[in-house]
MILUM-415220 format. One record per atom (N, C-alpha, C): residue number from 1; atom name; z, y, x. Coordinates in Angstrom, 3 decimals, padded with zeros to 6 digits. Example, Ala and Ser with C-alpha at 12.3 -4.5 7.8 and 13.67 -1.06 7.14 Angstrom:
BEGIN
+-----+------+----------+----------+----------+
| seq | atom |       c3 |       c2 |       c1 |
+-----+------+----------+----------+----------+
|   1 |    N |  007.800 | -005.690 |  013.190 |
|   1 |   CA |  007.800 | -004.500 |  012.300 |
|   1 |    C |  007.800 | -003.300 |  013.200 |
|   2 |    N |  007.080 | -002.250 |  012.850 |
|   2 |   CA |  007.140 | -001.060 |  013.670 |
|   2 |    C |  007.870 |  000.030 |  012.900 |
+-----+------+----------+----------+----------+
REM end
This chain:
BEGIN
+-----+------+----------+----------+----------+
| seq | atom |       c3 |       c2 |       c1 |
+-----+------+----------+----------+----------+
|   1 |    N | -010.706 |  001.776 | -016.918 |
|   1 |   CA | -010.198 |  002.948 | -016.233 |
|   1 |    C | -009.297 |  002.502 | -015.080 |
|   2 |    N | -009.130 |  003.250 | -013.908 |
|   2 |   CA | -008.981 |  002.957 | -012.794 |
|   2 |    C | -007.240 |  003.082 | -012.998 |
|   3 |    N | -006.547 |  002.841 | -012.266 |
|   3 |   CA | -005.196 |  002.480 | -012.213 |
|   3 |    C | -005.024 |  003.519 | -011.197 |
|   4 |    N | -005.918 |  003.726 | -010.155 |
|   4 |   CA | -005.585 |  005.241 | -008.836 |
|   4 |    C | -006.338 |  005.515 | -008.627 |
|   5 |    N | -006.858 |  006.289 | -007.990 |
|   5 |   CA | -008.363 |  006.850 | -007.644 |
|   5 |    C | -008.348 |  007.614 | -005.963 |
|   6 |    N | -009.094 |  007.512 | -005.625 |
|   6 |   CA | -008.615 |  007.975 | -004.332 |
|   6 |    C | -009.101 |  009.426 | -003.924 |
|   7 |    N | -008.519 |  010.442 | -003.131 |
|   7 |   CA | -008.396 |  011.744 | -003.336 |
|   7 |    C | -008.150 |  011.725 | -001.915 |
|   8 |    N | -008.747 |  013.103 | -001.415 |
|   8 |   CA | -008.863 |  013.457 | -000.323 |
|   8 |    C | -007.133 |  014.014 |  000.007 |
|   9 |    N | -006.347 |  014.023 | -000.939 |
|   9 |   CA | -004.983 |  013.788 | -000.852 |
|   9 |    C | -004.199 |  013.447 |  000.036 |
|  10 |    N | -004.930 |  011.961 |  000.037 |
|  10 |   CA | -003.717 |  010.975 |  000.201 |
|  10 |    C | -004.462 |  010.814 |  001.783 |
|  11 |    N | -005.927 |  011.494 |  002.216 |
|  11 |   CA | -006.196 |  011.020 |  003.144 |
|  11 |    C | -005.288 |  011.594 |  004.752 |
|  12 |    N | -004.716 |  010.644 |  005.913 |
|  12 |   CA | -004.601 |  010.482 |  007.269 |
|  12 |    C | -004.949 |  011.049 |  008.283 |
|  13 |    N | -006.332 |  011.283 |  007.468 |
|  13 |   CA | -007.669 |  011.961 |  008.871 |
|  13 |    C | -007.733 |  010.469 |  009.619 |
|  14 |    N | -007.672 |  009.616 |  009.527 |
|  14 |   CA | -007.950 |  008.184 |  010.590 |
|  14 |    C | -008.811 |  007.455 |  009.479 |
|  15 |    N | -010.334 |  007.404 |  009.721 |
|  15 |   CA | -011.143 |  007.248 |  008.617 |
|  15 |    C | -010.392 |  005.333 |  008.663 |
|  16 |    N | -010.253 |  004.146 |  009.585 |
|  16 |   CA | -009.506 |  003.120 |  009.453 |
|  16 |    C | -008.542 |  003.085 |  008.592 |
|  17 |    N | -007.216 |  004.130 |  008.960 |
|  17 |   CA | -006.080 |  004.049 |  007.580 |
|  17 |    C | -006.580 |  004.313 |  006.327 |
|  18 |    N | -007.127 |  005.309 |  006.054 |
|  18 |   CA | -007.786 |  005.671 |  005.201 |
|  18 |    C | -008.819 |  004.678 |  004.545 |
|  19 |    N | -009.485 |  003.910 |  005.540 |
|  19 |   CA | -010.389 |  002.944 |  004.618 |
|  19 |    C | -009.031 |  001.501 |  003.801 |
|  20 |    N | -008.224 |  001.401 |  004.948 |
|  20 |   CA | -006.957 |  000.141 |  004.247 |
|  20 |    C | -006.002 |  000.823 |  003.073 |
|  21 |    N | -005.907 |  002.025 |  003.397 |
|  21 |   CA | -005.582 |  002.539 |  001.337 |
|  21 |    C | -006.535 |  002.331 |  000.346 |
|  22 |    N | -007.567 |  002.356 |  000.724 |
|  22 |   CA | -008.567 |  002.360 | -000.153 |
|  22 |    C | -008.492 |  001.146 | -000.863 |
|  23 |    N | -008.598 |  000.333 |  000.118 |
|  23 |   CA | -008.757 | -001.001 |  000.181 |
|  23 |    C | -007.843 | -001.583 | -000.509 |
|  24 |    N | -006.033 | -001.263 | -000.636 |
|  24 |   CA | -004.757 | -001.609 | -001.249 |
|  24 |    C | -005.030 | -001.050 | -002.983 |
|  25 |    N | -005.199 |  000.403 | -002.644 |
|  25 |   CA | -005.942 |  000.696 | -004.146 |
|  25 |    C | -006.943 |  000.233 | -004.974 |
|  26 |    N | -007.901 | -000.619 | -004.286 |
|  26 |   CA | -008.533 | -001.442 | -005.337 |
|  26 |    C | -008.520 | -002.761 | -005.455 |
|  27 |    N | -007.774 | -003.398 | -004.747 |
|  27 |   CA | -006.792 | -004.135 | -005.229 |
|  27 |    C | -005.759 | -004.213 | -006.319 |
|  28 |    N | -005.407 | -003.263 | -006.425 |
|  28 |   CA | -003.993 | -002.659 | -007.240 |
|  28 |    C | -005.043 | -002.381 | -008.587 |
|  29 |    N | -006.552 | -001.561 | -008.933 |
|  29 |   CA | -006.978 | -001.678 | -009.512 |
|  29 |    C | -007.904 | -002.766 | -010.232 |
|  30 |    N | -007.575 | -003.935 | -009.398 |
|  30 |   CA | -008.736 | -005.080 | -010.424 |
|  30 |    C | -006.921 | -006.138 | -010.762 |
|  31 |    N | -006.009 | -005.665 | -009.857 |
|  31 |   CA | -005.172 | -006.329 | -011.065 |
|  31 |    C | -005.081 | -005.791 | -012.265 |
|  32 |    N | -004.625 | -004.158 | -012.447 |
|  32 |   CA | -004.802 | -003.449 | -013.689 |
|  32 |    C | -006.029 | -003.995 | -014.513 |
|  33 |    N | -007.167 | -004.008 | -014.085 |
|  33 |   CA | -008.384 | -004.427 | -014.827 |
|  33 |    C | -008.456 | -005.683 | -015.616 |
|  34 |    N | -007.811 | -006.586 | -014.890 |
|  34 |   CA | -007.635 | -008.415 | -015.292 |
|  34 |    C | -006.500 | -008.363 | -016.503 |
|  35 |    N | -005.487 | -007.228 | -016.087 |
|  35 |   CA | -004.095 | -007.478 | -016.965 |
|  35 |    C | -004.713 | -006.382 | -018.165 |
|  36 |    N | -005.694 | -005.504 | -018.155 |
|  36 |   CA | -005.700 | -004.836 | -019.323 |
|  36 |    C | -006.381 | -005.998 | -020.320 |
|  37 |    N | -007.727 | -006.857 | -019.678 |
|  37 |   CA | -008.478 | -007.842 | -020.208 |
|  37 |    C | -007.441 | -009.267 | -020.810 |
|  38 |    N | -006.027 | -009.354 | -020.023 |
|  38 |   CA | -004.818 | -010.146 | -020.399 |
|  38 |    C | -005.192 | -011.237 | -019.417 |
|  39 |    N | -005.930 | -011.278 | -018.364 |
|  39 |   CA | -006.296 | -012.204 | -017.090 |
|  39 |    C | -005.116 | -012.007 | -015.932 |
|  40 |    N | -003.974 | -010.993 | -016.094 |
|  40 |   CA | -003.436 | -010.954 | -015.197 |
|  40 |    C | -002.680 | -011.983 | -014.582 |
|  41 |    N | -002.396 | -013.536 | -015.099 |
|  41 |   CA | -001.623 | -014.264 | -014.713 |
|  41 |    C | -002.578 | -015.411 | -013.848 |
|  42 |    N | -003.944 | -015.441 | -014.207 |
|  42 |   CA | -004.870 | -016.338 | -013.363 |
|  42 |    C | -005.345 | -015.576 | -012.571 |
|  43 |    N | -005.717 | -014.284 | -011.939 |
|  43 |   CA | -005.750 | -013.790 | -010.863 |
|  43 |    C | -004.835 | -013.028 | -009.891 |
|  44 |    N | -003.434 | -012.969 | -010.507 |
|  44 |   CA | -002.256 | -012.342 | -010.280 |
|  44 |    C | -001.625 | -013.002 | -008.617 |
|  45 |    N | -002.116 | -014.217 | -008.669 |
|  45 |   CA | -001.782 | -015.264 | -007.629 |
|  45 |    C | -002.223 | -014.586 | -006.373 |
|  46 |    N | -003.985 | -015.045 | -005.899 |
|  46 |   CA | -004.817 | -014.544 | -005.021 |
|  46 |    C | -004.502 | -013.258 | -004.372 |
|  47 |    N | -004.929 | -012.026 | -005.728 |
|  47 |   CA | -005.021 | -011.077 | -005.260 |
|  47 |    C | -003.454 | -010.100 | -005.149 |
|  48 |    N | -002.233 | -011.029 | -005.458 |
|  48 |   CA | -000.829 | -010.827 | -004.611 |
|  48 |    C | -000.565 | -010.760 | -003.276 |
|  49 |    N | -001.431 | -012.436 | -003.066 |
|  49 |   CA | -001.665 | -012.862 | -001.653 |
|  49 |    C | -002.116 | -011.563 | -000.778 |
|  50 |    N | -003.465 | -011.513 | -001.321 |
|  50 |   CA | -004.217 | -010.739 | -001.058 |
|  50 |    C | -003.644 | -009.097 | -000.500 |
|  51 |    N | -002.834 | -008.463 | -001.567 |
|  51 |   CA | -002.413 | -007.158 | -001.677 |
|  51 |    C | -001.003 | -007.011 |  000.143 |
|  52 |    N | -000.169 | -008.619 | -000.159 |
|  52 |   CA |  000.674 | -008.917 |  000.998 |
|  52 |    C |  000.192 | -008.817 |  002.223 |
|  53 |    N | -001.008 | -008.846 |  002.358 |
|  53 |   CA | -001.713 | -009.745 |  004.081 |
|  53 |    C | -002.107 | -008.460 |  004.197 |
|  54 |    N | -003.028 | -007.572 |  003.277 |
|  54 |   CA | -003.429 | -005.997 |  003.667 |
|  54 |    C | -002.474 | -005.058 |  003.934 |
|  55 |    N | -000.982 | -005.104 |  003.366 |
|  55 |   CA | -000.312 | -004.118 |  003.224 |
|  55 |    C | -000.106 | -004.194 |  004.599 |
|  56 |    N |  000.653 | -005.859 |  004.910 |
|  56 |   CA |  001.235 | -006.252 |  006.889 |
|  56 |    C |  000.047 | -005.594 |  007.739 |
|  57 |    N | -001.164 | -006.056 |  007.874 |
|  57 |   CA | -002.385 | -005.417 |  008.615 |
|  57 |    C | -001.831 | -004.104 |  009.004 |
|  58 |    N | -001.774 | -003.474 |  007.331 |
|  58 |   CA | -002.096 | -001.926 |  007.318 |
|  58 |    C | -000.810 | -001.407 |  007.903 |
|  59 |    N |  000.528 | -001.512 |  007.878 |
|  59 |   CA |  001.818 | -001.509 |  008.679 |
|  59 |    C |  001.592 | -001.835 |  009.767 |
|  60 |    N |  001.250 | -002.528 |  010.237 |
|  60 |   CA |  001.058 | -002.909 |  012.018 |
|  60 |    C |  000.068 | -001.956 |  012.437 |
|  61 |    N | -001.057 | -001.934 |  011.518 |
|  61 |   CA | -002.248 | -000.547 |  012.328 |
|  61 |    C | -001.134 |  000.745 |  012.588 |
|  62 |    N | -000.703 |  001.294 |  011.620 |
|  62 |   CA | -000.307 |  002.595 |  011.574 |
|  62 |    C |  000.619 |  002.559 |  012.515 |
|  63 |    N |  001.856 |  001.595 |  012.168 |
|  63 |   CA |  002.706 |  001.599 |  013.685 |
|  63 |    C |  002.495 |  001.395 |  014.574 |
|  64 |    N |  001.511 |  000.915 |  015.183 |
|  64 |   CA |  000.786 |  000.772 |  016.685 |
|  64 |    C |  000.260 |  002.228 |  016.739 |
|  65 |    N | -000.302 |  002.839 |  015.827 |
|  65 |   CA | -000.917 |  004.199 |  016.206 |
|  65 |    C |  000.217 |  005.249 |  016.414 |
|  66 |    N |  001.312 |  005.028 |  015.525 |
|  66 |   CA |  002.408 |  005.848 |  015.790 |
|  66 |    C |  003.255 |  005.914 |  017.408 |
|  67 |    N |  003.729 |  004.447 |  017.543 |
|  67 |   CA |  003.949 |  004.427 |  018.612 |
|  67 |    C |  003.070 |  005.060 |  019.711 |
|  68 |    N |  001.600 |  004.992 |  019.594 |
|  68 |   CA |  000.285 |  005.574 |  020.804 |
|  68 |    C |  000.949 |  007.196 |  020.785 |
|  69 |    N |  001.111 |  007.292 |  020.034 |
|  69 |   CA |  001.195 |  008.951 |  020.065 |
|  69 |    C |  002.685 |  009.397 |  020.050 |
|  70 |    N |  003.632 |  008.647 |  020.299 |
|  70 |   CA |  005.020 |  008.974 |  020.210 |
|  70 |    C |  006.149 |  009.726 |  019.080 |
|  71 |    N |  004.947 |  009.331 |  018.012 |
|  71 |   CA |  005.705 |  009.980 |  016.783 |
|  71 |    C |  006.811 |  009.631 |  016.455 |
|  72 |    N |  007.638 |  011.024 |  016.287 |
|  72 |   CA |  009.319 |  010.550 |  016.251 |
|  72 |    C |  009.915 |  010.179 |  015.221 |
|  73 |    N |  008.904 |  010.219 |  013.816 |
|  73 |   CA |  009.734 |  009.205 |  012.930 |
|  73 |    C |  009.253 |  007.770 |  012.698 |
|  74 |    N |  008.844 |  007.348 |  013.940 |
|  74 |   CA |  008.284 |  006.036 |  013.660 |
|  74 |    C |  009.275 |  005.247 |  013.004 |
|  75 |    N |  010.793 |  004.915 |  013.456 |
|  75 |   CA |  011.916 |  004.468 |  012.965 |
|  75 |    C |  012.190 |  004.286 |  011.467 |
|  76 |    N |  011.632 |  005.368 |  010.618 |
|  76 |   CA |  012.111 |  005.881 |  009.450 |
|  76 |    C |  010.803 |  005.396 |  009.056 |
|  77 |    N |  009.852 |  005.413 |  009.674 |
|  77 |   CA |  008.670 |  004.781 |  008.892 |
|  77 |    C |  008.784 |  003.681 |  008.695 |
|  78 |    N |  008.537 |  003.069 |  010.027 |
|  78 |   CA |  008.654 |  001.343 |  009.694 |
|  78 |    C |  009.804 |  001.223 |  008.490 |
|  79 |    N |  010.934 |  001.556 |  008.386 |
|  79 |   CA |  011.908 |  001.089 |  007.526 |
|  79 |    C |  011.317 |  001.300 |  005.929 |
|  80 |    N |  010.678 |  002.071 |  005.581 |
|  80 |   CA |  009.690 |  002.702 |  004.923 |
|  80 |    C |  009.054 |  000.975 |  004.361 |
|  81 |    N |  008.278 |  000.561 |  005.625 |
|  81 |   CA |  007.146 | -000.124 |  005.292 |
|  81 |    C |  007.857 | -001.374 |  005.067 |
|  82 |    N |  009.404 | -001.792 |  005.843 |
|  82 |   CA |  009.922 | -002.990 |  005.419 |
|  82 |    C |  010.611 | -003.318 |  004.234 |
|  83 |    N |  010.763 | -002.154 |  003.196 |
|  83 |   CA |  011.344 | -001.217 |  001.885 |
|  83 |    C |  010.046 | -001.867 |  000.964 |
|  84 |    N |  008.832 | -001.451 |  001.394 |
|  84 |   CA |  007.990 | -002.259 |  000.473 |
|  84 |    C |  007.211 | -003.805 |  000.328 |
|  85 |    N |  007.119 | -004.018 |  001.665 |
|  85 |   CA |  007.578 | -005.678 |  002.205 |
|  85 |    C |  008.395 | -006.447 |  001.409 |
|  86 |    N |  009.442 | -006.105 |  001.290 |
|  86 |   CA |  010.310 | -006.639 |  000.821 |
|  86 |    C |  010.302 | -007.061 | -000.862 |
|  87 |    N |  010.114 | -005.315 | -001.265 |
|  87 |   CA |  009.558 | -005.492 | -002.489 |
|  87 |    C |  008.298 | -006.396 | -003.416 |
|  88 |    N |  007.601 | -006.441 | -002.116 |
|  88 |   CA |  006.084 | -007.005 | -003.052 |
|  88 |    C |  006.634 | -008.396 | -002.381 |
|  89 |    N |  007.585 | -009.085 | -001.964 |
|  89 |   CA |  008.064 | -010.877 | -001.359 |
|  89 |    C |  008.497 | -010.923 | -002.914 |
|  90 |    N |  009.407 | -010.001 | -002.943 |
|  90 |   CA |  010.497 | -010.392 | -004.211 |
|  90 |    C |  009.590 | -010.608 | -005.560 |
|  91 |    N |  008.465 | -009.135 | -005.664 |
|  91 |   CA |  007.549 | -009.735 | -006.663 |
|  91 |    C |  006.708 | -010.840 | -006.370 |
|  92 |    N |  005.966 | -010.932 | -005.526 |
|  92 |   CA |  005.472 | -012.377 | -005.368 |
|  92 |    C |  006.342 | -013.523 | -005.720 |
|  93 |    N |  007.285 | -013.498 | -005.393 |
|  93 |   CA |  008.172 | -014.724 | -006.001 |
|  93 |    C |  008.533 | -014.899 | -007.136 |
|  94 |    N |  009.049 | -013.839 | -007.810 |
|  94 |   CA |  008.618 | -013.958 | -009.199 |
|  94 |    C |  007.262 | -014.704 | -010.117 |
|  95 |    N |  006.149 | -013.938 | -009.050 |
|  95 |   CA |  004.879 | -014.861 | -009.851 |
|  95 |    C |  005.079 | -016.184 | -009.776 |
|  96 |    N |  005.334 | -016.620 | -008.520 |
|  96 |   CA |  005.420 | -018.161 | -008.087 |
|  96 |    C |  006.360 | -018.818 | -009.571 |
|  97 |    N |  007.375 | -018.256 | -009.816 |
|  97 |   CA |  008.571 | -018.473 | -010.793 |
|  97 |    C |  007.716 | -018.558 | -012.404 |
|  98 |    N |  006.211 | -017.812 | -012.330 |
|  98 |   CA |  005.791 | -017.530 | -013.849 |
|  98 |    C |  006.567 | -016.884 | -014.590 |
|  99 |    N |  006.940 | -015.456 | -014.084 |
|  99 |   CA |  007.916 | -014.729 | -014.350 |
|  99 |    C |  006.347 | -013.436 | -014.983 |
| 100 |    N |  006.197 | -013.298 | -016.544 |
| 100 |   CA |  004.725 | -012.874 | -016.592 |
| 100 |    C |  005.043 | -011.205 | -016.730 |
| 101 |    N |  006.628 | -010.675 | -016.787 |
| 101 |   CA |  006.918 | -009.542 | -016.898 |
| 101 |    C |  006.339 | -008.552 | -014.944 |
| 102 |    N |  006.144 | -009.583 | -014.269 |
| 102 |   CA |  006.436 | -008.888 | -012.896 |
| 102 |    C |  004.832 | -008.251 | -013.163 |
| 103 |    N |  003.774 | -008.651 | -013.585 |
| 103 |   CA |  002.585 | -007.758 | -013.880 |
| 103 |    C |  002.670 | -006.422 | -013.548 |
| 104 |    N |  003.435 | -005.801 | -014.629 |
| 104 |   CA |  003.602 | -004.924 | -015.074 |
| 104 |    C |  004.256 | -003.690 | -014.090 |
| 105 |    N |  005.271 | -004.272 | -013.299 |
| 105 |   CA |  006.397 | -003.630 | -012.545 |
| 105 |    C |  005.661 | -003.693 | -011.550 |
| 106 |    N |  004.596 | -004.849 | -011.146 |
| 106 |   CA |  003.879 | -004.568 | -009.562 |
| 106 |    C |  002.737 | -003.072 | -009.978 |
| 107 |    N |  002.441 | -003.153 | -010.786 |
| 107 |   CA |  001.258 | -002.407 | -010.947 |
| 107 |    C |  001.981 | -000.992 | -010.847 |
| 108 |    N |  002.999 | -000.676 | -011.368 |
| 108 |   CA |  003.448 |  000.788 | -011.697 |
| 108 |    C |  004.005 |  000.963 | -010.631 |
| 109 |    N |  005.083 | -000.263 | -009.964 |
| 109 |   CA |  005.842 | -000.056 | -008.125 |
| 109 |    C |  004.555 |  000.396 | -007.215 |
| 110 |    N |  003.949 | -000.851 | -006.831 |
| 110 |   CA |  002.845 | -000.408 | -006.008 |
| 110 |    C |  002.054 |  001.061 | -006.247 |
| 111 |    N |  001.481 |  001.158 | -007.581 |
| 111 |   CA |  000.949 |  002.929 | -007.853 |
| 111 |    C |  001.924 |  003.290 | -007.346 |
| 112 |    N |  002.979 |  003.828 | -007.454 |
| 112 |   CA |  004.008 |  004.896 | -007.483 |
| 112 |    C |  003.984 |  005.249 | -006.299 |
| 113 |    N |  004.626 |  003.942 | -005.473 |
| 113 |   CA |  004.906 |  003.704 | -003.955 |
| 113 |    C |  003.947 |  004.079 | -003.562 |
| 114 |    N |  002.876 |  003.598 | -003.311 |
| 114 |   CA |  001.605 |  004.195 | -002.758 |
| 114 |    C |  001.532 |  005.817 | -002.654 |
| 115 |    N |  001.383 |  006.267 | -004.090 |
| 115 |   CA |  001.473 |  007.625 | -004.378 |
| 115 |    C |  002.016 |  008.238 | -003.640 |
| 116 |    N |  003.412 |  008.269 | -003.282 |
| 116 |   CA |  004.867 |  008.968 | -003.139 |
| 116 |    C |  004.397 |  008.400 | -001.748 |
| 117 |    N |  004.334 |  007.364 | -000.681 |
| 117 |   CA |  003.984 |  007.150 |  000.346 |
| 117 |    C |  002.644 |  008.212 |  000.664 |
| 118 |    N |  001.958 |  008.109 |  000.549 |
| 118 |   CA |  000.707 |  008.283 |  001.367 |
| 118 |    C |  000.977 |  009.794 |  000.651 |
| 119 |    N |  001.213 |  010.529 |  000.071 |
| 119 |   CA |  001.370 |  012.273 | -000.362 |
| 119 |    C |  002.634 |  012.706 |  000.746 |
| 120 |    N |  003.819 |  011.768 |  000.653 |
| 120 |   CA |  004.552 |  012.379 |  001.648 |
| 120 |    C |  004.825 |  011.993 |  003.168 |
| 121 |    N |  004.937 |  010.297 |  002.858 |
| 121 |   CA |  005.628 |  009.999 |  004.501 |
| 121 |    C |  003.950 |  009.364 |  005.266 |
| 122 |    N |  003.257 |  009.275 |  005.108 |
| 122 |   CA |  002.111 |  009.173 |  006.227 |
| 122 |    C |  001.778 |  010.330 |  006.531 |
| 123 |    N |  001.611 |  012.018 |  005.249 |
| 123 |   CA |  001.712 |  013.384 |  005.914 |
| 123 |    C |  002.461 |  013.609 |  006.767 |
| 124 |    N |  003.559 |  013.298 |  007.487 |
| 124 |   CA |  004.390 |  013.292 |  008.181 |
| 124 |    C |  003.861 |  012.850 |  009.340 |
| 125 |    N |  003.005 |  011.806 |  010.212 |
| 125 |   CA |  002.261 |  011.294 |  011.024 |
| 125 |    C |  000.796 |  011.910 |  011.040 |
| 126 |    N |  000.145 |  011.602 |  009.522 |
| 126 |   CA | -000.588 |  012.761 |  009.932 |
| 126 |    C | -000.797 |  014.226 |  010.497 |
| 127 |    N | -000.190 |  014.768 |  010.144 |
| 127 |   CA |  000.620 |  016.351 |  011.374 |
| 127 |    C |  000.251 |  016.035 |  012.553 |
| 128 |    N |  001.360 |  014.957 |  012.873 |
| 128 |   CA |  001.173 |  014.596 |  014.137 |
| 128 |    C | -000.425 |  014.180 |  015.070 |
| 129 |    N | -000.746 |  013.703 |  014.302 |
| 129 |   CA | -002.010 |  012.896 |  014.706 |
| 129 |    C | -002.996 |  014.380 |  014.846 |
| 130 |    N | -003.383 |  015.151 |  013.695 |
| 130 |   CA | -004.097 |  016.146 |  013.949 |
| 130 |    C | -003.623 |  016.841 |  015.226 |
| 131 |    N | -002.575 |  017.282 |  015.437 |
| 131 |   CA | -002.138 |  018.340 |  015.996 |
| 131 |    C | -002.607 |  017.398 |  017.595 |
| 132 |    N | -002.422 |  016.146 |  018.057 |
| 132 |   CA | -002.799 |  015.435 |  019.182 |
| 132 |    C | -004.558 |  015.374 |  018.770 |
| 133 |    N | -005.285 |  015.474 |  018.049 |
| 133 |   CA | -007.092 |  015.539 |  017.999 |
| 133 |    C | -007.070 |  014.141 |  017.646 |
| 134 |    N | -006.437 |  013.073 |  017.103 |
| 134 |   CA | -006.818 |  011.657 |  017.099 |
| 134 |    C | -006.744 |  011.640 |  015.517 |
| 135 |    N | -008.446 |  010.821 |  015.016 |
| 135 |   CA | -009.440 |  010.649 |  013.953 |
| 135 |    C | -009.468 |  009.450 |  014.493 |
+-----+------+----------+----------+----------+
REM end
């Protein structure tokens, strides 16, 4: 069973952002998958890596698009995106440490965050974006 599922919810209207959530969410779901099987500590590594390099991508897309369109909480966003940056360094380092509790806390942070992100503060840009016609 899936860890998130993706819902016309959480969607941007920018079928790109929208495809790099997707993309963070199933990620987030084959760690759940490995850690329900108890694999979470031999693939926990990679697909950390992995989850870090998509999230930066996906922060630089959106804020380049924000800035295109002059959205005025770009400020509050980015701080947003350096809030979870930060967070998934600190868990990554933990893994590095073989710290086997951080599993657990990435899987439920990241869901949550995600959740609570993309329902409220990308709706916030999205507005924007519709209301300018940019898909």
């Amino acid at each position: 069973m899936a860890l998130m599922t993706w819902s016309s919810k959480y969607s941007v209207g920018v079928e790109a952002l929208d495809n790099q959530h997707k993309a963070l969410m199933k990620a987030l779901n084959e760690l759940h998958a490995a850690s329900m099987r108890g694999r979470a500590q031999e693939i926990a590594g990679p697909l950390l890596s992995e989850m870090v390099s998509m999230a930066s991508q996906h922060f630089s897309a959106e804020e380049r698009l924000m800035e295109s369109i002059r959205f005025p909480g770009l400020a509050a966003h980015q701080a947003k995106h350096q809030e979870l940056a930060g967070k998934l360094a600190e868990l990554a380092a933990r893994h590095e440490k073989r710290d086997t509790t951080v599993y657990t806390q990435l899987l439920y942070f990241v869901r949550d965050w995600l959740t609570k992100h993309m329902q409220t503060v990308d709706q916030e840009y999205a507005k924007c974006l519709s209301a300018r016609d940019v898909h």
